[in-house]
C-alpha positions as CSV (number, residue, x, y, z in Angstrom):
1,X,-99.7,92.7,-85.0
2,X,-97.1,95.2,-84.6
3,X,-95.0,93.9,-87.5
4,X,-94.3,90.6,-86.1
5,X,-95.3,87.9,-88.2
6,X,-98.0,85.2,-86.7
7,X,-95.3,82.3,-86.5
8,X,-93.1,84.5,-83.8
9,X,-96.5,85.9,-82.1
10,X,-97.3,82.1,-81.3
11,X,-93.7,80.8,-80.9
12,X,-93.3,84.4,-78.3
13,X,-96.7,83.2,-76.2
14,X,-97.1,79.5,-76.9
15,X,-97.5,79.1,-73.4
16,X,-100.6,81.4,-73.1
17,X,-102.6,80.2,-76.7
18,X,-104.6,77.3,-76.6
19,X,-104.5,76.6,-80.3
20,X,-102.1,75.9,-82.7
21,X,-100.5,78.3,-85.1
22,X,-102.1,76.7,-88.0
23,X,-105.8,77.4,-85.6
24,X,-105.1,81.1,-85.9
25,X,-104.0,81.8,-89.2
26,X,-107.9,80.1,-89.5
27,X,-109.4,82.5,-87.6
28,X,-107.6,85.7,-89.2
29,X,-108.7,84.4,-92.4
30,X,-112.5,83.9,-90.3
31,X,-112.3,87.5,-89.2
32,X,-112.0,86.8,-85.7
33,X,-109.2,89.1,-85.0
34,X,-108.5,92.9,-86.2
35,X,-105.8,91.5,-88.7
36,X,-107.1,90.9,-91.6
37,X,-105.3,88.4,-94.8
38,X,-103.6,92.0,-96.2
39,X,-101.5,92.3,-92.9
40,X,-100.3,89.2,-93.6
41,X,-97.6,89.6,-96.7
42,X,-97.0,85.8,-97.4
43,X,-100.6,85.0,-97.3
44,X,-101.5,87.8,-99.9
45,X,-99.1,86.6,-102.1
46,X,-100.0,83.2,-102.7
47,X,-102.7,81.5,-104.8
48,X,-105.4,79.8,-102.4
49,X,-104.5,75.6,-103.2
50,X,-107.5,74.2,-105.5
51,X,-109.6,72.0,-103.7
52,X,-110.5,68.3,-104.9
53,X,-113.6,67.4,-106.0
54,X,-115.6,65.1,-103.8
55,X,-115.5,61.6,-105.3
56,X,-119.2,60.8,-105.4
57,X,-120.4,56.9,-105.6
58,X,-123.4,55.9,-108.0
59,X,-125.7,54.3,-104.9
60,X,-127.7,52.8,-107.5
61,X,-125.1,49.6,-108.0
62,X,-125.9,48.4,-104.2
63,X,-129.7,48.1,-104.9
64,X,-130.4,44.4,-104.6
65,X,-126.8,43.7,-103.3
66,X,-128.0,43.2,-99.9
67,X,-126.9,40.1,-97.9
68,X,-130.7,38.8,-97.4
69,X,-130.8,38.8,-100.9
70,X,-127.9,37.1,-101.4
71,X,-129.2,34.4,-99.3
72,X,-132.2,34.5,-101.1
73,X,-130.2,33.8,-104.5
74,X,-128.5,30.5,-102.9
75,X,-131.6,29.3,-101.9
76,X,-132.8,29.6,-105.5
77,X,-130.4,28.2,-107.2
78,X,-128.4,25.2,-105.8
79,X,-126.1,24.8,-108.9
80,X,-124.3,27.8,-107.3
81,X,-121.3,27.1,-104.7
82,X,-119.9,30.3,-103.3
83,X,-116.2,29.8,-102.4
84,X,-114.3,32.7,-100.3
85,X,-110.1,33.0,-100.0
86,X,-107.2,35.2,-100.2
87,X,-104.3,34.8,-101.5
88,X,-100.9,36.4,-100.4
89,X,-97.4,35.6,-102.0
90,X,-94.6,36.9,-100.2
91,X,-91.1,38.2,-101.9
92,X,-89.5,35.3,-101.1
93,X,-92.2,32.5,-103.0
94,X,-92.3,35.1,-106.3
95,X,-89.1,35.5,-106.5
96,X,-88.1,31.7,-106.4
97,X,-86.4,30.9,-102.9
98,X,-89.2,29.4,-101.3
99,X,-88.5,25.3,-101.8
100,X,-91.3,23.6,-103.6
């Protein structure tokens, strides 16, 4: 790296890399190249960032949520009466200006 730092080797040869900059400080960290992460001084410095855990949904609350089986439920039982609607106020209704 010759003491140049990866932000001017890209911003020197933009032209010639078909990656971005963030794409090679990837493939340092990979190995790919012969610099390594303790030729880069910033990098070394710094903590890696934590990582969020995958939020992971229970699959067991869809089981016998299926549509057919909803349409099997209406057929069962006729006191039921599905009703379906949205409702969107604006600014203007909540905050009184709209004329009743």
């Amino acid at each position: 790296m010759n003491g140049q730092s990866v932000h001017q080797i890209y911003c020197n040869n933009a032209d010639t890399l078909m990656c971005s900059e963030k794409t090679l400080y990837n493939y340092i960290d990979a190995g790919f190249f012969d610099a390594r992460n303790i030729d880069l001084p910033r990098k070394v410095r710094y903590r890696p960032r934590r990582k969020k855990k995958e939020f992971k949904v229970d699959r067991g609350c869809h089981i016998g949520r299926s549509y057919e089986e909803y349409q099997k439920l209406l057929n069962k039982k006729t006191d039921i009466h599905p009703a379906q609607f949205g409702l969107q106020l604006s600014q203007r209704y909540i905050e009184g200006e709209v004329c009743q």
